[in-house]
N, C-alpha and C positions, 0 to 999 in steps of 0.2 A: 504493500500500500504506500509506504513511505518513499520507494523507490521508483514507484509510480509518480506522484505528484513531485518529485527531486527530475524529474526526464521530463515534465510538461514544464515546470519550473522554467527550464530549460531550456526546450524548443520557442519558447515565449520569448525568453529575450535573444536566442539566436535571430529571431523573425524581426523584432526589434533593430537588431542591427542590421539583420539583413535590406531590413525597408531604408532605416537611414541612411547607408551606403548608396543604397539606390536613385533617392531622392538627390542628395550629394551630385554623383554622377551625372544622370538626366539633367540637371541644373549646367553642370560641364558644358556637359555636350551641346544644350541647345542655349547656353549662353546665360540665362534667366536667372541673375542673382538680388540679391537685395538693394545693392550698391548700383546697380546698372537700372533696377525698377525707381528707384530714386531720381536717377541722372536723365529717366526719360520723361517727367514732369507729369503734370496730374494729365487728368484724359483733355483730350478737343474737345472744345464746347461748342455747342449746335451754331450754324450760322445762316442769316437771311440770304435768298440765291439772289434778290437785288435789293439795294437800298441807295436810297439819292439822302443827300444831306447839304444845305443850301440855308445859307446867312440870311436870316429874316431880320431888317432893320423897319418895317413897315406897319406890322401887327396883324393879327389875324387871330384863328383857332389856338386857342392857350390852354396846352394839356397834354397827356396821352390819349389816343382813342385805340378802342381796337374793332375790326369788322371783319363779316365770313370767308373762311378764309385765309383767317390766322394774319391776314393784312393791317399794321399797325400805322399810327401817323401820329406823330407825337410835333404840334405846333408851338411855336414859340420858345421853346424850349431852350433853358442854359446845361451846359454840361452839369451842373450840379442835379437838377433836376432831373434831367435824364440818369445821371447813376442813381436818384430816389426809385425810380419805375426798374433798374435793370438789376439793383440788390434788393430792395422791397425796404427800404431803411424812411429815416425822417430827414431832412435837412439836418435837423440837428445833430443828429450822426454824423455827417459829414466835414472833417478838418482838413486844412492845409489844401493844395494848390494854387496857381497863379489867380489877382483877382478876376479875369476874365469870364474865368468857367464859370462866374457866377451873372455876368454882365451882359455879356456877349449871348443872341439869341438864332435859334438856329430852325429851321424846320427841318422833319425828319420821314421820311417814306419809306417803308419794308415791305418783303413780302416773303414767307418763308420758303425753299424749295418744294417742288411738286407730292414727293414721298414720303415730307414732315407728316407727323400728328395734327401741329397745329392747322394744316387744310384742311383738316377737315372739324374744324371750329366754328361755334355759330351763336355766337355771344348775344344772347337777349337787348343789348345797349352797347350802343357806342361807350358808355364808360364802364362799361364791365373790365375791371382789371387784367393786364396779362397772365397767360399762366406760367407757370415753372419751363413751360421749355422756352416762352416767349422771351422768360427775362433771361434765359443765356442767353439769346441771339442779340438781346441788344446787352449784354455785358460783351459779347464778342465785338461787336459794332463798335462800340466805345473805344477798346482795346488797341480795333485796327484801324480807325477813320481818326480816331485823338489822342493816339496813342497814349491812352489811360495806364498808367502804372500805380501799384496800389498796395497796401497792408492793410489787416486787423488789428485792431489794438482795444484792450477793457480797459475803460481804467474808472475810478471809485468816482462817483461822481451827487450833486444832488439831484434827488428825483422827489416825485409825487405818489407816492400810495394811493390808487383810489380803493376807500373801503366801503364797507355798508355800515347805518347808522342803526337804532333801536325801529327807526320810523321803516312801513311796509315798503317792501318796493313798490312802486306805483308805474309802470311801466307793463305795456299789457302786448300779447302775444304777435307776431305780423302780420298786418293783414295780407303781404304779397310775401309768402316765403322766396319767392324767386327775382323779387325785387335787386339792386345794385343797393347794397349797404350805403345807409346815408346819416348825416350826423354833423350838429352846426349849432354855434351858439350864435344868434343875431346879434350885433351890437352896433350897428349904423345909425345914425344920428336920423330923428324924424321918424312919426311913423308909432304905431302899435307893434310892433314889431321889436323893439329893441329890448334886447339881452334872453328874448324868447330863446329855449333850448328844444332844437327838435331833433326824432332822431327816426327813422325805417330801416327796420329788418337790420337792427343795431346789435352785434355779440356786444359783450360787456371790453373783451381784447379790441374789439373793434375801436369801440367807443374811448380806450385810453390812448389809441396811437391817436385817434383826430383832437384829441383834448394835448398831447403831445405837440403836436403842430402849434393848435393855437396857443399854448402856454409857452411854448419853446424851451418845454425840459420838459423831459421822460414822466410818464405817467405808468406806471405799471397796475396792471391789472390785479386785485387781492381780493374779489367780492367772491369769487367762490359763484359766482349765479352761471348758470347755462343757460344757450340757446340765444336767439335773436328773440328781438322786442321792437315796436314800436312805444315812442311817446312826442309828448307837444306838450312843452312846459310854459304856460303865459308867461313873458315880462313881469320884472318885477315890478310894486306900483310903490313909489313914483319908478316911471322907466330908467334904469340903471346904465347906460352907455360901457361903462368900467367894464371892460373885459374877464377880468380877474372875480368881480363882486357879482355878475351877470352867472357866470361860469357855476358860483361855490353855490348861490342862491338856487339855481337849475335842478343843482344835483342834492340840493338839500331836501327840495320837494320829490325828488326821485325816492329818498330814502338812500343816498350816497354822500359821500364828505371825501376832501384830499386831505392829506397830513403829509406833511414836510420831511422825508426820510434823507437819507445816504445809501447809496448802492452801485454794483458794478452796471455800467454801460458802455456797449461795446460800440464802439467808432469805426466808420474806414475813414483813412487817411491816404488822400490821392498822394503819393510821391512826383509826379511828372504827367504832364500833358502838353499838348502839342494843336490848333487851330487846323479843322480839317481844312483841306482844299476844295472848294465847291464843285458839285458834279449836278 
């Protein structure tokens, strides 16, 4: 018995070694080492089969769009803006490069190759976001038309907690699940309208990146709620203009509150870029 199990013992790590030698080998022969998987850089990222890209000093369509067809057009657009749409980040996220890419506005036309996914796309609205294969193509774009060069970086920084209060949420289920996510505090001078908070087919992540935006620091998400909502929060009375006071007021009636934290945020930071050539 004992010299049974002392010969399987055995043949196990023979096999053992036998595999590793192998592995070893095969790796030889057809070259595939770790040092070489390294030196051949991460994979190709998908790219548009045509795109024009052309200096708008004039004005026009201000945004990304996208239509059937996986065909995007992104008007007005400064480089910064366009890397918010091609890594899915905020402005805020965004540090360092020449002032330009913030200045300078561009219009932008794609269309993906015939054999892509995204042909066969068929986005309910012109502002239905890109999807994940859309925004390599234009990280590719960037890459090779502005020669974008670029890092990640976290670093400690202050943000916003948005939590829930003792009060209900008050926010009630969507009436268009299929609706484009929307979400806006009014604050424009004049008007019934001012400091009113509305929001359709709003996740709660949703709702901290656009509260991000408008606060211009990080809003992170802590309420624990799921799923999309509708709401429409009246102005406060008297009408509040104040961004910040319209904001806390909005979310006080939602049954939400921000608190003032510290935490990691993570940045890209453009190293280098370059003014395309108009085509």
């Amino acid at each position: 018995m004992i010299g049974d199990r002392q010969r399987t013992r055995r043949n196990r790590i023979l096999f053992v070694r036998f595999f590793l030698v192998f592995v070893l080998l095969f790796g030889a022969v057809v070259g595939v080492t770790p040092a070489q998987q390294a030196a051949s850089g991460p994979p190709k990222l998908p790219e548009f089969e045509v795109a024009t890209v052309k200096p708008n000093a004039k004005g026009g369509m201000m945004g990304l769009y996208t239509y059937p067809g996986g065909r995007i057009f992104c008007g007005l657009c400064s480089l910064q803006l366009m890397i918010v749409y091609a890594f899915d980040v905020r402005e805020l996220q965004i540090v360092g490069g020449p002032n330009w890419t913030n200045n300078e506005r561009y219009d932008v036309a794609a269309l993906p190759p015939e054999n892509s996914p995204a042909r066969n796309l068929k986005p309910g609205s012109v502002s239905t976001p890109p999807n994940s294969e859309q925004r390599l193509m234009l990280q590719s774009l960037l890459m090779d038309r502005f020669g974008l060069k670029y890092h990640w970086e976290t670093r400690e920084g202050p943000v916003y907690w948005m939590v829930r209060t003792r009060r209900k949420f008050a926010a009630t289920p969507p009436k268009d699940k299929d609706a484009v996510p929307f979400m806006t505090v009014a604050t424009y001078h004049g008007g019934v309208g001012d400091g009113e908070m509305m929001g359709e087919n709003t996740t709660m992540s949703y709702m901290a990146r656009r509260l991000s935006d408008l606060l211009k620091l990080p809003v992170v998400d802590k309420t624990g709620i799921e799923g999309s909502f509708d709401f429409d929060v009246p102005a406060p009375e008297p009408a509040n203009v104040d961004l910040m006071d319209a904001t806390l007021e909005g979310l006080k009636q939602l049954g939400l509150k921000l608190t003032a934290a510290k935490g990691p945020v993570e940045y890209i930071v453009v190293d280098s870029a370059s003014k395309p050539t108009e085509n």
